[in-house]
C-alpha positions in Angstrom: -60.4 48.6 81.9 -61.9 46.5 84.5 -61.6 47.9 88.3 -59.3 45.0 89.1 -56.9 46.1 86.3 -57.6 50.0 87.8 -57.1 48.9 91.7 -53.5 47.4 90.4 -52.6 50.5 89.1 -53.6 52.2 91.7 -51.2 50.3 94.3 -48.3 50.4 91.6 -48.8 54.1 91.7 -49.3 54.6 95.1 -46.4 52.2 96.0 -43.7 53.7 93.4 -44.9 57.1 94.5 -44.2 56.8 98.6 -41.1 54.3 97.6 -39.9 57.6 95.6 -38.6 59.7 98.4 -36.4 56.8 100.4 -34.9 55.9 97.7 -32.7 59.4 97.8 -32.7 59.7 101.8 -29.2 60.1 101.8 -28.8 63.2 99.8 -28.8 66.4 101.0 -32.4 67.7 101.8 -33.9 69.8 99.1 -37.3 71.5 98.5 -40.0 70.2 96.8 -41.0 71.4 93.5 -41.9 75.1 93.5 -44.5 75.1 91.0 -46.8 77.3 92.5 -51.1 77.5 91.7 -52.2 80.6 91.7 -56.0 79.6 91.4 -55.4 78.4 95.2 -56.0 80.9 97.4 -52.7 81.2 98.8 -50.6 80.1 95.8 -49.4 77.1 97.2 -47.2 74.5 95.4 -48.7 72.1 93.4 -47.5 69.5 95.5 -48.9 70.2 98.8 -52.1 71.5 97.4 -54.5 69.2 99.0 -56.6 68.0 95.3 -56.0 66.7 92.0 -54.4 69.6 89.8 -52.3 69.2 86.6 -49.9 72.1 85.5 -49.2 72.3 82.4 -46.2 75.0 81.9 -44.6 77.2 79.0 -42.5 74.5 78.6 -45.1 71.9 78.0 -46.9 73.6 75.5 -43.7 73.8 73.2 -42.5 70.8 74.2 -46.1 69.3 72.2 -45.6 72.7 69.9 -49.5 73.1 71.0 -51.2 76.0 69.5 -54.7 75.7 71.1 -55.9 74.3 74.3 -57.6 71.3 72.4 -54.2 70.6 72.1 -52.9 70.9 75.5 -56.0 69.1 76.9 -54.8 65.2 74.7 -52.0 64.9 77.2 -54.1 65.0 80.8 -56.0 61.9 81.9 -59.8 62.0 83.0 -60.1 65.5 80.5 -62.3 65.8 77.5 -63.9 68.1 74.9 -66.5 68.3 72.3 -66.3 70.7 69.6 -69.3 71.4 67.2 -67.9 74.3 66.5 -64.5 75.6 64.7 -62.6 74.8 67.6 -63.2 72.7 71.6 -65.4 74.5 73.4 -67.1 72.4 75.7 -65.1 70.6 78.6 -65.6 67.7 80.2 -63.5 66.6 83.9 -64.0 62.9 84.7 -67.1 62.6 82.9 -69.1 65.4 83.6 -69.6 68.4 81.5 -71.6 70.1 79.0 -70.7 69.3 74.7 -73.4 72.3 73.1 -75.0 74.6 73.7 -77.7 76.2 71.4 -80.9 77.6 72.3 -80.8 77.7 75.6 -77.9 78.7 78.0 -75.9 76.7 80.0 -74.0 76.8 83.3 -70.9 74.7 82.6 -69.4 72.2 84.8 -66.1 72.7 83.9 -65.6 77.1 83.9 -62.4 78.3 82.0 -60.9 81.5 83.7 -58.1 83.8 82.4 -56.2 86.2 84.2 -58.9 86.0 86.7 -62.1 86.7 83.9 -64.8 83.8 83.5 -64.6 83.0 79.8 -66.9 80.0 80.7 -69.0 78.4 77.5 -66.6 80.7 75.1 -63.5 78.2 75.0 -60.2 79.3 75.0 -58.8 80.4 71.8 -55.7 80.9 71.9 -52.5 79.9 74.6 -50.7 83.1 73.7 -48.3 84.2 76.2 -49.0 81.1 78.5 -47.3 81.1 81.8 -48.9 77.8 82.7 -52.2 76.1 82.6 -53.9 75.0 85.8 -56.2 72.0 85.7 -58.4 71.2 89.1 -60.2 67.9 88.3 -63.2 68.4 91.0 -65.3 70.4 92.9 -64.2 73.6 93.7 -66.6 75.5 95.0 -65.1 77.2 97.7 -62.6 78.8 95.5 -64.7 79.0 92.0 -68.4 78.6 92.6 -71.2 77.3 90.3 -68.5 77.0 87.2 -66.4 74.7 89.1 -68.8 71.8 89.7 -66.7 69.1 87.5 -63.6 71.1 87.7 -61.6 74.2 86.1 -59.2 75.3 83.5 -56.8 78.6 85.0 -55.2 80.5 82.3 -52.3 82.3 83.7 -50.5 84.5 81.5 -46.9 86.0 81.6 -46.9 88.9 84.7 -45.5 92.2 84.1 -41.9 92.3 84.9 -39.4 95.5 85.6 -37.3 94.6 82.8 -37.6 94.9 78.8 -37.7 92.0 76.9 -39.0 91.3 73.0 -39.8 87.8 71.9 -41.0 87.3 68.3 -42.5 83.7 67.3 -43.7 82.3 63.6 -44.9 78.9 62.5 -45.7 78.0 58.8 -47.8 74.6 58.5 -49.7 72.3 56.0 -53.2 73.7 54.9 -52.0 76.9 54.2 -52.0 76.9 58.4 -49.8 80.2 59.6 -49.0 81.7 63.1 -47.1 84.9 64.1 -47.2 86.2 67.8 -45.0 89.0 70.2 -44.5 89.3 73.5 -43.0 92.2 74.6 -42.5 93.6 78.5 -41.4 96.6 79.7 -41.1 99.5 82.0 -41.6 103.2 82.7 -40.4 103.5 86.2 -39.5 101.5 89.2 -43.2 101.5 90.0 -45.4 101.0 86.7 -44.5 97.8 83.9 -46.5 97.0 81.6 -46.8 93.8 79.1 -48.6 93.4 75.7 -48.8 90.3 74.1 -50.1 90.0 69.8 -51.0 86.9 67.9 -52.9 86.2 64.5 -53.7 82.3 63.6 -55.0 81.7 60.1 -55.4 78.2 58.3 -57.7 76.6 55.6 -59.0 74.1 57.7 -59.0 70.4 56.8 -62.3 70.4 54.8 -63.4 70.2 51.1 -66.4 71.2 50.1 -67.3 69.6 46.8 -70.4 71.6 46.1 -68.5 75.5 45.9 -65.8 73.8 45.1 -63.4 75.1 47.9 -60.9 73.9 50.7 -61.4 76.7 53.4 -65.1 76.9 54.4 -64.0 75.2 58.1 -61.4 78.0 58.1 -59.4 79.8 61.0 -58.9 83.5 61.6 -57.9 84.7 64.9 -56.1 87.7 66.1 -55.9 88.4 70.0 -54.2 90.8 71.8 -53.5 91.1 75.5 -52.0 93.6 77.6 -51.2 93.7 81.3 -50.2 96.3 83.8 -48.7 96.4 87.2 -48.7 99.8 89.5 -46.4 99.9 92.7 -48.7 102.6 94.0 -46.7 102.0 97.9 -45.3 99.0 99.5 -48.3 97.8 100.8 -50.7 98.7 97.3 -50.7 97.0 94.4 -53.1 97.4 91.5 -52.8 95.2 88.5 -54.8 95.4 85.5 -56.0 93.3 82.3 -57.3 94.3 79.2 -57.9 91.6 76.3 -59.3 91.6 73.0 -60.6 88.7 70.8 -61.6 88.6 66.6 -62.8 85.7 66.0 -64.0 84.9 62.4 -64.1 81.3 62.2 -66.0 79.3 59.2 -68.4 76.3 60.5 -68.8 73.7 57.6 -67.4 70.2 59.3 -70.2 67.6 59.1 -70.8 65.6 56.1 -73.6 64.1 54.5 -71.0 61.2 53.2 -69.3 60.9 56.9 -65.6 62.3 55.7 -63.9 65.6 55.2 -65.8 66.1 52.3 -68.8 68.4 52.7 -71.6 69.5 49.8 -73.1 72.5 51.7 -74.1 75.8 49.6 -74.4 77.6 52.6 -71.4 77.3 54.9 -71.7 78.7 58.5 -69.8 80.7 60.7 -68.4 80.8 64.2 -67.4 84.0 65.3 -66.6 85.7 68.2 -65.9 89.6 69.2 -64.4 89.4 73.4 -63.4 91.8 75.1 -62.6 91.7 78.5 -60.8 93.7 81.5 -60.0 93.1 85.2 -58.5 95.3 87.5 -57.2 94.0 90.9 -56.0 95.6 94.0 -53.6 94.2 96.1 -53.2 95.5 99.8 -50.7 94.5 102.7 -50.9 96.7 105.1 -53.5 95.6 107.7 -51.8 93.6 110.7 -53.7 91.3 110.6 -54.3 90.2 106.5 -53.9 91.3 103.2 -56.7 92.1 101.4 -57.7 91.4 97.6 -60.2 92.8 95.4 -60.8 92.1 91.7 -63.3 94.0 89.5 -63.9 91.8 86.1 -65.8 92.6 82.9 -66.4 91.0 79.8 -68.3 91.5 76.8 -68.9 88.7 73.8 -70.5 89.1 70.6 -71.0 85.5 69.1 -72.2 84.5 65.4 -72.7 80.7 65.3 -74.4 79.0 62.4 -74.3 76.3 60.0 -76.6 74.8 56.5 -78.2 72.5 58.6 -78.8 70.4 55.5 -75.5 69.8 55.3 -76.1 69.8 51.6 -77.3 72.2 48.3 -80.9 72.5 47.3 -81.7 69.9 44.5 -79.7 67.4 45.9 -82.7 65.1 46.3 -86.5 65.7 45.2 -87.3 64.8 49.1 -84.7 67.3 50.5 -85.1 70.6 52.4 -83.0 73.4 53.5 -82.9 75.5 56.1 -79.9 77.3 58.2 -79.3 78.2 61.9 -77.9 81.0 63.9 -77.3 82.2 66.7 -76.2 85.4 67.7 -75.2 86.0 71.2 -74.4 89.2 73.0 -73.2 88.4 76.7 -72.1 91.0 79.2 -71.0 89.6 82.6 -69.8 91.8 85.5 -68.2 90.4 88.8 -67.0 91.8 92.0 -64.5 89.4 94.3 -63.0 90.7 97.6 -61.2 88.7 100.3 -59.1 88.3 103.2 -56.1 86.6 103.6 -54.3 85.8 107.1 -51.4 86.8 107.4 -50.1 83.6 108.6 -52.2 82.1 105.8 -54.5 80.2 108.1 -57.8 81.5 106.7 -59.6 83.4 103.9 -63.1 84.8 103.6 -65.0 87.1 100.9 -67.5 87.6 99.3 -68.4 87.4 95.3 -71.3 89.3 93.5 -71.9 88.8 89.7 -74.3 89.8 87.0 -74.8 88.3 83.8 -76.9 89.0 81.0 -77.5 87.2 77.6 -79.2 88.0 75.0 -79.8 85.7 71.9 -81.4 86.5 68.4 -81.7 83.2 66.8 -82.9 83.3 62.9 -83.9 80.1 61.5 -84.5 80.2 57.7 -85.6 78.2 55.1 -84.4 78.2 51.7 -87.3 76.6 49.7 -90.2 78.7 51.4 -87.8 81.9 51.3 -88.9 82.6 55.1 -87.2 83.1 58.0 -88.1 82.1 61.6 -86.4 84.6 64.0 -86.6 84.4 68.1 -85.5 86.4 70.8 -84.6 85.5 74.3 -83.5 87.7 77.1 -81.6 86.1 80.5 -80.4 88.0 83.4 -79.1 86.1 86.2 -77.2 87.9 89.6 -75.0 85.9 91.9 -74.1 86.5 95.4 -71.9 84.4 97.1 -70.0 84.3 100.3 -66.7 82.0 100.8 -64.6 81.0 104.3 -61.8 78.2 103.9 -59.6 77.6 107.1 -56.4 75.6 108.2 -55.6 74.2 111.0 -52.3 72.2 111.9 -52.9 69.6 113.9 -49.7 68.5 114.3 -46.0 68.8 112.8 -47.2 66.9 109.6 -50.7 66.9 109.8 -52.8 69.5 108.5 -57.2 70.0 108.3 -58.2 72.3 105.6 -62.0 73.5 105.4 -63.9 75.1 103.1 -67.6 76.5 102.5 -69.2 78.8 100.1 -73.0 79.7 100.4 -74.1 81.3 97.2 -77.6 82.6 95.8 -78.7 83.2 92.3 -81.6 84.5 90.7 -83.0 84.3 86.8 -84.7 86.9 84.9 -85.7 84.7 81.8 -88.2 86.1 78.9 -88.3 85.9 74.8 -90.3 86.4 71.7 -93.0 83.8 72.7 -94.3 85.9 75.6 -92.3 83.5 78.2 -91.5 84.7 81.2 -90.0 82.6 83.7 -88.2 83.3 87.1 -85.6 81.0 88.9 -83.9 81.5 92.4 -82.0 79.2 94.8 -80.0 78.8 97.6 -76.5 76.9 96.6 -73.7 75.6 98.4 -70.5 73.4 98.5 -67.2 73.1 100.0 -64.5 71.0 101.4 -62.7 68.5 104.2 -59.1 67.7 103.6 -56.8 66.2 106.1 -52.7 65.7 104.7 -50.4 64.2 106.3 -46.9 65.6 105.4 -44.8 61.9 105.6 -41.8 63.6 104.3 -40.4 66.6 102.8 -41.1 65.7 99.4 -44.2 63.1 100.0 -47.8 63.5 101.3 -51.1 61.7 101.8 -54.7 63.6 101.4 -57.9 62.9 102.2 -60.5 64.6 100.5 -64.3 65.6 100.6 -65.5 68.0 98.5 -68.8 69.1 97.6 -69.9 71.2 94.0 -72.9 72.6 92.7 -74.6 74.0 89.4 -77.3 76.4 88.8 -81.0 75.2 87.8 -82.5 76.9 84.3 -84.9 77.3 81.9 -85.8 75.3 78.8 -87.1 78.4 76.5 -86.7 76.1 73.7 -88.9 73.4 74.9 -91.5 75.8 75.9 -91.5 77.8 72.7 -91.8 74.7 70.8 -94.8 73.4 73.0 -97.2 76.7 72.2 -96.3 75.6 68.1 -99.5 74.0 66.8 -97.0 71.6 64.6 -96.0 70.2 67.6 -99.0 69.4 69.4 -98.7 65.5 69.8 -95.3 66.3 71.8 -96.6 69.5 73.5 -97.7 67.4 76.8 -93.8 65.8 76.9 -92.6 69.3 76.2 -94.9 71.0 78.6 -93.2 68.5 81.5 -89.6 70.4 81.7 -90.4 74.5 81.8 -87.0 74.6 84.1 -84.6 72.2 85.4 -83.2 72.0 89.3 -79.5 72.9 90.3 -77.4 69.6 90.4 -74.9 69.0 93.4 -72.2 66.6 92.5 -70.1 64.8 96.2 -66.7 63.8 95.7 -64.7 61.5 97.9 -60.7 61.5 97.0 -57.6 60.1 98.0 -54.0 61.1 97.2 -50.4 60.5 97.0 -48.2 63.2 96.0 -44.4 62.7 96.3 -40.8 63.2 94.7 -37.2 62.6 95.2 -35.0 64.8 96.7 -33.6 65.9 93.7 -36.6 65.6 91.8 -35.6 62.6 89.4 -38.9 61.5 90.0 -42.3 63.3 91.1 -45.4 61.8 90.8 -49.2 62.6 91.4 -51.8 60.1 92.2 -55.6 60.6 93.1 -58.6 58.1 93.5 -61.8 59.3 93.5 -65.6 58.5 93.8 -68.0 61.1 93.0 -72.5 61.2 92.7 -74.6 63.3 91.7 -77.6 64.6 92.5 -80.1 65.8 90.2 -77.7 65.2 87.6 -78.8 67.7 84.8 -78.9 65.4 81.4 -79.0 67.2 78.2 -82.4 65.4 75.9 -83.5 65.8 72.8 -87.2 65.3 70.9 -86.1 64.3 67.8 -88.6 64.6 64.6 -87.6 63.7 61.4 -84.7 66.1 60.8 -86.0 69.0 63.3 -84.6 68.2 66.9 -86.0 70.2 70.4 -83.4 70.1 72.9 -84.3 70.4 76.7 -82.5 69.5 80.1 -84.2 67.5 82.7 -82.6 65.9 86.0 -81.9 62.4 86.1 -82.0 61.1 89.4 -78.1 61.3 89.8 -75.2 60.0 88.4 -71.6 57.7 89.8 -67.8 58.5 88.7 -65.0 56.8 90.1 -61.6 56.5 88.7 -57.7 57.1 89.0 -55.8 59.7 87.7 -52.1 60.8 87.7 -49.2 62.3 86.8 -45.2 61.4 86.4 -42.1 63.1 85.8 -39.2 61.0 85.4 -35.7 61.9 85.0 -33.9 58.5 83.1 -31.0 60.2 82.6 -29.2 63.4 82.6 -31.2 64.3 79.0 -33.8 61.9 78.6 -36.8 63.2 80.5 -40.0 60.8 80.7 -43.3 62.8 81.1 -46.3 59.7 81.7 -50.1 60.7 82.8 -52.4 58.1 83.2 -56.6 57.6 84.1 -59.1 55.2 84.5 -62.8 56.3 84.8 -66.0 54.5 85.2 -69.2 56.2 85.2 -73.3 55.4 85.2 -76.5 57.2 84.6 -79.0 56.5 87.1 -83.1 57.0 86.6 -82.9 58.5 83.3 -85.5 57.6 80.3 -85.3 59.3 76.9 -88.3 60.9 75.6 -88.2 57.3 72.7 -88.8 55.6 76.4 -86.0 54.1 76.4 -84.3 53.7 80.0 -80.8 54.7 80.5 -80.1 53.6 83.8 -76.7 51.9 84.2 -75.0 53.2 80.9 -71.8 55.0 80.9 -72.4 58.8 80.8 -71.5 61.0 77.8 -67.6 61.9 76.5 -66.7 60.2 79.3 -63.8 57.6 78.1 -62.8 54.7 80.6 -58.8 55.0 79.9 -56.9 57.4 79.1 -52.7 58.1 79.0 -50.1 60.1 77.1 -46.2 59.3 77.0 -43.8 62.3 76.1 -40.2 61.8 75.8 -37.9 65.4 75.8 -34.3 64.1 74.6 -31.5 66.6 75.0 -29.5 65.2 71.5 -26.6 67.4 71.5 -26.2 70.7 73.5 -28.4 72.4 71.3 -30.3 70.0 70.0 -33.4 68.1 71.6 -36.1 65.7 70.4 -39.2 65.8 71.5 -42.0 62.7 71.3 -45.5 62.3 73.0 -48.0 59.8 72.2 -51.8 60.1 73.4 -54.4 57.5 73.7 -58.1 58.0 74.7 -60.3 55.2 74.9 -63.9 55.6 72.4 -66.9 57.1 74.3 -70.2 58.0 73.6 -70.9 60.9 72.3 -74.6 61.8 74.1 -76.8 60.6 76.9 -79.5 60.1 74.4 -78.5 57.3 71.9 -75.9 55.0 71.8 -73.6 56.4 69.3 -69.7 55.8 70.0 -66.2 57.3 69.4 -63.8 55.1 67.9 -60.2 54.9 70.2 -57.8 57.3 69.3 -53.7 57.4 69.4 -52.4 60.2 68.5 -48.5 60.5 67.8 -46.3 63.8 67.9 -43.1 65.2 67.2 -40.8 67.9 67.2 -37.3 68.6 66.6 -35.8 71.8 67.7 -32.0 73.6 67.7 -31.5 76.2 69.2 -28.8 78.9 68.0 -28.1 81.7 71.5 -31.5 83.5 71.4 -32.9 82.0 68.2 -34.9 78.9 68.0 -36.3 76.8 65.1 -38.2 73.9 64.9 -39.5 71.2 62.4 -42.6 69.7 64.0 -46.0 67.2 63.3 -48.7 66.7 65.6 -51.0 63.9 64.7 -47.7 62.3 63.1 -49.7 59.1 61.6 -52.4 60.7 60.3 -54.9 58.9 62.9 -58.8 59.5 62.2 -60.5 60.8 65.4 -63.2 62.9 65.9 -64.5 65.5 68.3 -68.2 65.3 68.6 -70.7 63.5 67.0 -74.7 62.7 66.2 -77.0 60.2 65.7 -80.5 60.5 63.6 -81.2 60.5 59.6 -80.1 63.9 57.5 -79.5 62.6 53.9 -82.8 62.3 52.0 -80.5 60.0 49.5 -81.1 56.9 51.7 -84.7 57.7 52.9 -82.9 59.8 55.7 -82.0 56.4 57.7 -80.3 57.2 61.3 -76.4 57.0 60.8 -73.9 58.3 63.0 -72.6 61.8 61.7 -68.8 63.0 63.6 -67.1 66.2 63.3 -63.2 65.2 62.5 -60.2 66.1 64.8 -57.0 67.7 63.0 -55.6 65.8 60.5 -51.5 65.5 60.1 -49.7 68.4 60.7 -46.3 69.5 59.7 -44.6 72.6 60.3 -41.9 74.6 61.1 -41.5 77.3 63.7 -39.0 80.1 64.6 -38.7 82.0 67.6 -36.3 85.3 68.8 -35.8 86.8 72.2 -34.3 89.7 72.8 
């Protein structure tokens, strides 16, 4: 879309949106909506929260019957993901974010927390127990550091309550797909509750693999459990704790030599995980003059990632090879946040401490020489970081809001190949917002925000310089040993406004971001073998529209419609083929973007439920020129519900469209002479189900 097409929506928005609120003036006054972020520091609701943030509730989840967050993700505008792996792993917020991550490791743009714990670069696997989803689109650095360059996904789950409840859930689906979760809350004493939460997911996956003749190599088996705890220890102390666990034991077999479901790989790969993670926080009010907040997080992955990276079975062609890739990750990450609140909630300030440490055994192996090619990297990184974010009201209405975070990291970096490299810098971003309150339920932002991302090293590119097989790249190679921090500026206005009653609230934002030293993900691609290796581009423009709207048509017809519009451009960024990228669109970064939902109260007990979603194509790396096609996606569900009892018949992906969720471009199939095509990794077919639930 064209930016006079986006700057008309823009004023439609913004018109309908302050238009909203005088419409009603003569009903009684009532509050504004009281769904309340708990990523912000003070909790506040999510429309007079200065910033672009989309919450997605319990209720939207069912309402789409979403199972994963890939799912949840379709329906927002200016949000993205890449797979390359069993599930979405890799996030991308208005065009900026990471879609692998392989040798090397990464500091995403876009950091997924839950309950508090980073599960950055692991994904989200599961929306068990949701209480709601929290979505900033933006920097926040102030509140979320280095993993909130691009933005941030805030996974809050149900809270211990002094009350005993039971809720039971099922779902049976197409492709042998089934799902069977419990939540259950209770309590011991008018002081200590406690909450535990179960779920196993299992399906064959939507692949066929022709070679070992079987339709579950792309397979899904997850179990998760969650508990929570909540200790009145006095009125003014409370500790709350978090203890998760995560199996993971995923199949990896989605690309195709033939470009469709259909895969002819004798040596399927894997994509397994083993979390577990814990957070305790302490909670204290009795200072005069603030409360106080600590939180003590830990977390502990064990990953197994691979794939045939053949795609294919040996003597599928006299000019074929085979070889497979893995990686196996252990990652421990410790992190220590205390703050102050004021009491009349007109500042914070803390301070944050982390440590990190990764280790990765990668074992490359080829079939036809019977070898394998193993390597070892270790990375240690610490963070220190110290955070201050103020208020001020300037007048009735009008309120500045600042924010600044200085933070320092350092690297610890060394592997098999006798590498040792050490990285350290000075960080820091933060934020200017002035609102102006116009009435009860409507207010006007200006925004300033600024976001950063640690610097790293390219062990790969390194490694693969000392080889002797590589010595006519060696020089390019030898050119990137580490990669600078990137800083990304964001300039953003907003509207955010509803009636009195709430028939209609809406959420508007228009933004303008650069970057500087924007890190760019390249490859040196050789026949079939591929180095991969970040550099800096000089920086980087994104500038869009996004927003939200919640319309009440009648009594029990509810309209849910979210909306973007994004353009973006690389700037001083040639390929390693020479081939200058400057003024192309940047990666996974589509220009429009919008979803529909319709929730239709039928009878008393009886509602209908529709959402379309539409995402405009995109490429798929900074590299090459390789596209997404547009996708529309069209779901359904139909639910009655009986007292406590619930059933549902549902189908997402209703018209069976053909999308995909990551994709490649070079030559892999030694039955055309290995010429370049464009290989994708499919999105979820149809799916049809039904679904029971039970509280008691």
């Amino acid at each position: 879309m064209r930016l006079k097409s986006a700057v008309s929506l823009l004023s439609f928005a913004i018109s309908s949106a302050l238009l909203a609120p005088f419409s009603y003036a003569n009903e009684a006054e009532q509050s504004i909506e009281r769904l309340s972020v708990h990523g912000d520091f003070r909790q506040s609701s999510v429309q007079q929260l200065p910033g672009s943030v989309a919450l997605i509730s319990e209720q939207d989840i069912k309402r789409q019957h979403a199972q994963h967050l890939d799912d949840v993700l379709q329906q927002l505008g200016n949000v993205n993901f890449a797979a390359g792996a069993s599930r979405g792993r890799y996030l991308q917020m208005r065009g900026i974010g990471e879609r692998s991550e392989f040798v090397d490791s990464i500091n995403p743009s876009v950091g997924v927390l839950v309950d508090g714990i980073d599960y950055s670069a692991l994904g989200l696997s599961s929306l068990l127990d949701v209480q709601q989803l929290e979505i900033f689109r933006g920097p926040e650095a102030t509140r979320f550091g280095a993993n909130a360059m691009a933005g941030i996904v805030n996974f809050v789950s149900g809270e211990p309550l002094f009350e005993q409840s039971t809720s039971l859930a099922a779902s049976l689906a197409n492709y042998h797909s089934s799902q069977l979760s419990l939540v259950h809350n209770n309590f011991l004493s008018d002081k200590f509750a406690f909450r535990l939460a179960a779920e196993h997911q299992s399906s064959d996956g939507f692949i066929n693999n022709a070679f070992l003749n079987r339709d579950d190599t792309n397979n899904i088996d997850e179990n998760q459990l969650h508990t929570k705890f909540r200790y009145l220890v006095s009125a003014d102390l409370t500790l709350d704790a978090v203890l998760n666990m995560h199996d993971i034991n995923n199949g990896y077999d989605a690309f195709s030599l033939d470009r469709n479901r259909t895969t002819l790989s004798d040596e399927p790969g894997q994509d397994k995980q083993d979390i577990a993670a814990g957070m305790l926080k302490a909670r204290y009010t009795g200072w005069q003059f603030a409360e106080s907040v600590t939180q003590f997080s830990v977390l502990h992955a064990d990953s197994d990632y691979g794939y045939d990276e053949d795609w294919s079975f040996q003597g599928i062609h006299p000019d074929g090879y085979a070889t497979t890739d893995q990686y196996l990750r252990e990652r421990q990450n410790y992190s220590l946040d205390h703050r102050f609140v004021a009491l009349d909630q007109s500042w914070v300030s803390g301070f944050y401490l982390s440590t990190q440490q990764t280790d990765l055994n990668r074992n490359y192996g080829d079939s036809f020489a019977g070898e394998m090619y193993p390597f070892f990297s270790e990375l240690k990184r610490q963070n220190v970081a110290w955070y201050l974010e103020s208020q001020h009201q300037l007048a009735t209405q009008v309120k500045l809001t600042g924010g600044l975070r200085a933070e320092r990291y350092q690297d610890d970096y060394q592997d098999s190949n006798l590498i040792v490299q050490d990285g350290d810098d000075w960080m820091w971003g933060g934020k200017l917002s002035l609102d102006y309150q116009l009435t009860p339920q409507s207010m006007l932002y200006l925004l300033g925000s600024r976001g950063y991302k640690v610097g790293g090293i390219n062990g790969e590119a390194l490694a693969k310089a000392q080889d002797p097989k590589n010595s006519s790249i060696a020089d390019f190679l030898k050119r990137y040993p580490t990669f600078a921090p990137e800083t990304l500026w964001n300039a953003e206005f907003g509207v955010k406004a509803a009636t009195a009653e709430q028939q209609l609230v809406s959420r508007v934002a228009a933004f303008y971001m650069w970057r500087d030293d924007m890190q760019v993900n390249g490859w040196v691609n050789r026949g079939t073998k591929f180095i991969g290796y970040l550099s800096n581009a000089g920086s980087g423009r994104n500038y869009g529209i996004e927003m939200e709207n919640r319309l009440q048509l009648l009594p029990e017809l509810v309209l849910f419609a979210n909306a973007s519009v994004l353009q973006s451009e690389i700037r001083d960024f040639v390929t390693e083929q020479g081939v200058d990228q400057t003024g192309r669109e940047q990666a996974h970064a589509p220009d429009f973007q919008y979803s529909l939902a319709l929730e239709w109260a039928l009878l008393d007990n009886l509602q209908l439920n529709t959402g379309l979603q539409h995402k405009a194509g995109y490429f798929y790396s900074d590299s090459h020129t390789a596209k997404a096609d547009n996708m529309t996606l069209l779901n359904l569900k139909l639910s009655y519900q009986l007292d406590a009892l619930e059933l549902a018949l549902w189908s997402r992906n209703a018209l069976d469209e053909e999308y995909t969720v990551r994709g490649f471009y070079f030559g892999n199939d030694p039955r055309d002479g290995y010429a370049d095509h464009v290989y994708e990794q499919f999105g979820e077919p149809r799916r049809v189900g039904i679904s029971a639930s039970y509280q008691f």
